[in-house]
N, C-alpha and C positions, 0 to 999 in steps of 0.2 A: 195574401195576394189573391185576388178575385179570379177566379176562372175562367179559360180563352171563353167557355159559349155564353159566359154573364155577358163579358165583355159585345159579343156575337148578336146577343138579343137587344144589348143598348143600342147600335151600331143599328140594326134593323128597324126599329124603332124610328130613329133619328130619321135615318136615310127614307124612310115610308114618310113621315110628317115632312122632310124635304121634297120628295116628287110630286107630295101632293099640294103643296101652296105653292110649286112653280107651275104644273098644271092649271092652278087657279089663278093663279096671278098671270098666265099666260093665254088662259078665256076669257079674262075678263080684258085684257089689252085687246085680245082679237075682237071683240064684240064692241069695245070702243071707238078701232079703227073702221068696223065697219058703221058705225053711227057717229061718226068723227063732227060732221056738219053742224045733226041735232043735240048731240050731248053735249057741245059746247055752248051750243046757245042756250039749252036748261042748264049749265052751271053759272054761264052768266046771270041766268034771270036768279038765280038759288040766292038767298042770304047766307052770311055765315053760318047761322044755327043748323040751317038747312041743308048747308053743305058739310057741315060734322058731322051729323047725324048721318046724312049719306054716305058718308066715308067710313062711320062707325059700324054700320051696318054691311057695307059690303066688307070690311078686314075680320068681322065679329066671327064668319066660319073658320076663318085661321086661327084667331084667340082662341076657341073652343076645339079647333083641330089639336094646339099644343098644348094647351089644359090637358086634353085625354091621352096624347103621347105621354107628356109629363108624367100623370099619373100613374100608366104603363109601366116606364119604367122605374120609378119609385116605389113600385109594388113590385117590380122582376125584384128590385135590389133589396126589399124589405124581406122578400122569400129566399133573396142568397144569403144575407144577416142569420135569419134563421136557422140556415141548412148550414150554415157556417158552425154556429153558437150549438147545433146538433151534435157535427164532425168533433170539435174542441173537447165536449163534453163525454162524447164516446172515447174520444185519446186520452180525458183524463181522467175514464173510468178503468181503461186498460193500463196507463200508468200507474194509478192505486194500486191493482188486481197485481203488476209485474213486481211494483211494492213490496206489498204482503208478501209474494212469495219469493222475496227476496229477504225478506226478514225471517221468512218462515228455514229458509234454507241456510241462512246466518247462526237461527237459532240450533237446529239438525248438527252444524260444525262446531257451536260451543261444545253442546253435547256433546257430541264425537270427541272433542277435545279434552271436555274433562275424564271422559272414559277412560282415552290412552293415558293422559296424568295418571287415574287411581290405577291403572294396570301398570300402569311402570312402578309407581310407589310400590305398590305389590311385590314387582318383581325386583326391586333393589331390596328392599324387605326380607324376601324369602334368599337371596342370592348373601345378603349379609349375613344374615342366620345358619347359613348351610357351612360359609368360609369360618364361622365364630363355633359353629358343631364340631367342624374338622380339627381349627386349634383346640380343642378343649381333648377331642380323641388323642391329640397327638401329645398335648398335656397326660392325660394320663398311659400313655404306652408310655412313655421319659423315664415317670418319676415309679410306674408300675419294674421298668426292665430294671434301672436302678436300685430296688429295694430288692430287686432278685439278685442280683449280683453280690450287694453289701451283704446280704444274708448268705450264700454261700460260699461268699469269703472270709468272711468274721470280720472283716474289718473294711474302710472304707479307703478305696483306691483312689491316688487323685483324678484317675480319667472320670470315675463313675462320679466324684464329689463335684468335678467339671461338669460336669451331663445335669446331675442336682439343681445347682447353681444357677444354670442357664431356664431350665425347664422354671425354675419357680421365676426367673425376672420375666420371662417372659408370658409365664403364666398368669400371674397377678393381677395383669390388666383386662383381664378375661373375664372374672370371675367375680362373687359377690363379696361385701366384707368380710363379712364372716369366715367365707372361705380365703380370701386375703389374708386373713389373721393365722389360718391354721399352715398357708405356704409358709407365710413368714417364719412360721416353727420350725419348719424344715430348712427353712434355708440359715436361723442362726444356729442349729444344733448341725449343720453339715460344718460353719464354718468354724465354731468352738471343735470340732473333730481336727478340723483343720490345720489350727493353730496349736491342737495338744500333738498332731504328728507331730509338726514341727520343730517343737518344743522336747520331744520327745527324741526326736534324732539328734537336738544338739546333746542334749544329757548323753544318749546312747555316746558318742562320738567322745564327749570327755569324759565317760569310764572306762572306752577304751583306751585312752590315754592313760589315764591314771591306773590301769592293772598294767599296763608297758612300763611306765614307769616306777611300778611298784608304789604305789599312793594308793590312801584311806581310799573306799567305794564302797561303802556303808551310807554316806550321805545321798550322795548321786545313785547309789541303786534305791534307796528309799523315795526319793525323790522320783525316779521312775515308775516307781509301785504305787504312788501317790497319782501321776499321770494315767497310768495304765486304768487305776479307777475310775478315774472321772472321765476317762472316752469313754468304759464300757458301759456308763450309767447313760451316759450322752447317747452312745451307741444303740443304746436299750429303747431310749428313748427315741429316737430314730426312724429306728426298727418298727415301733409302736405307730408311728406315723406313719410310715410308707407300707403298713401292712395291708394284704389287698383288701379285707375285710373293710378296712380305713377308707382305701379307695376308694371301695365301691359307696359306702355310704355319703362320703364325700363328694366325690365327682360324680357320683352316678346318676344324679337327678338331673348334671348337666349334659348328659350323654345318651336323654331322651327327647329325642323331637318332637313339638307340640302335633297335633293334630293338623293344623292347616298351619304350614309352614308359613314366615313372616308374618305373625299374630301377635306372638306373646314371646316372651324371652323370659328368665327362670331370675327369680327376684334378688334371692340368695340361697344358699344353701348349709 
C-alpha cells in the first residue's frame, strides 16, 4: 500500500498541472475577448492548415506542461518502487536473521534435550543398580544368618529351611548363571533335607508304635540310621555351601560397586 505523502506528492503534482492550464486557458480566453473583433476576422481569413497549426501551437505549452507533470510523477512513483523493493528487502533480511536464530535456538533445545535424556538414562542406570546392590546385600545377609543358624543347631529347622528357600527363589534372578547354578544347590540339598525330615518323622512315629506295641524295630530303626546318614552327608554338604568363606567368594564380587555407579554390572561370578 503506497504512502499517505506518495499519494500527497501525486496530488500535488496533478493539482499544480491543473491551476496551470486553467490559468492559461483563462489568458488566452481573456485576450481573445479583448480582440474579439480582429481574431475573428483572422480565423476567418486562416485555412484549415492554418488554423490547426494555430491551435496546435497555442495547446502545444499544455502537451508539454503534462508531459513534464507526467514525468514527475512517474519518477516520484519509480523512487517509491524503490524505496519500497529497499523496505521489503530489509524485512527479509531481518526475517532470515530472526530465522537463523530461531533454528539456532531450536538447535540449543535438541541439545538440552538430549542432555536431560543421557542424564536421566544415567540416573535410571545408577538408581537400578543401587536397588539390584541392595537385593544381592540382602541375598546374602538371608542365606549368611541361615548357615549360622543350621550350624549351631546341627540340624536344619523348618523356619531357617523356609528362610533358604525364599532367599535362593528370589535370589536367582539376580544373579549370573553360574551363580544360578550354585543357589540351585542350595536350594535342592535344603529341600532333599526336607523331605528326609519328613521321612524321618514318619519312621520315628511308627517305631514308636511298634516298641508300644511290642513289634520288631530292628527294621525301622535301621532304616532310620540309613536316613539320619544321608541328611548328614546332605547336611555336610550344605554346610559347605552356605559357609562364609563360600559367601564371600560367591557373592562377594556382587557386593562391590563399580566405580561410577550405572556403568557396568558384574557379568557373572
Amino acid at each position: 500500500m503506497p504512502p499517505a505523502d506518495t499519494k500527497i506528492k501525486k496530488s500535488n503534482w496533478a493539482l499544480i498541472g491543473a491551476v496551470i492550464t486553467v490559468l492559461y486557458v483563462g489568458a488566452c480566453g481573456w485576450l481573445a475577448y479583448q480582440n474579439e473583433s480582429s481574431l475573428l476576422q483572422q480565423v476567418k481569413d486562416l485555412g484549415l492548415n492554418e488554423l490547426g497549426d494555430a491551435l496546435a501551437g497555442g495547446f502545444a505549452p499544455l502537451a508539454f506542461l503534462w508531459l513534464f507533470i507526467a514525468t514527475m510523477i512517474q519518477g516520484q512513483e519509480l523512487h517509491d518502487s524503490r524505496r519500497v523493493m529497499s523496505e521489503q528487502a530489509d524485512a527479509a533480511e531481518k526475517q532470515a536473521l530472526a530465522a537463523t536464530k530461531q533454528v539456532d535456538h531450536m538447535a540449543e533445545q535438541v541439545e538440552a534435550l538430549a542432555e536431560q535424556n543421557r542424564i536421566a538414562a544415567e540416573v535410571a542406570a545408577a538408581n537400578y543398580q543401587v536397588a539390584l546392590y541392595e537385593k544381592r546385600v540382602e541375598l546374602y545377609t538371608e542365606l549368611d544368618a541361615s548357615g549360622f543358624s543350621a550350624l549351631q543347631s546341627g540340624d536344619l529347622e523348618p523356619e531357617v529351611r523356609t528362610k533358604i528357600l525364599r532367599a535362593v527363589n528370589k535370589g536367582r534372578w539376580i544373579v549370573g548363571p553360574k551363580t544360578r547354578e550354585w543357589l540351585l544347590e542350595i536350594r535342592s540339598a535344603t529341600i532333599n533335607i526336607g523331605r528326609l525330615q519328613v521321612k524321618r518323622a514318619i519312621r520315628e512315629d511308627k517305631l514308636k508304635h511298634a516298641v508300644a506295641m511290642g513289634k520288631e524295630t530292628e527294621v525301622i530303626q535301621r532304616e532310620l540310621d540309613e536316613m539320619l546318614d544321608e541328611q548328614n552327608v546332605i547336611f555336610e554338604e550344605l554346610d559347605r555351601l552356605l559357609d562364609v568363606n563360600t559367601l564371600n567368594e560367591v557373592l562377594g564380587p556382587y557386593l562391590q560397586l563399580p566405580g561410577k555407579i550405572g556403568v557396568v554390572d558384574i557379568k557373572d561370578a
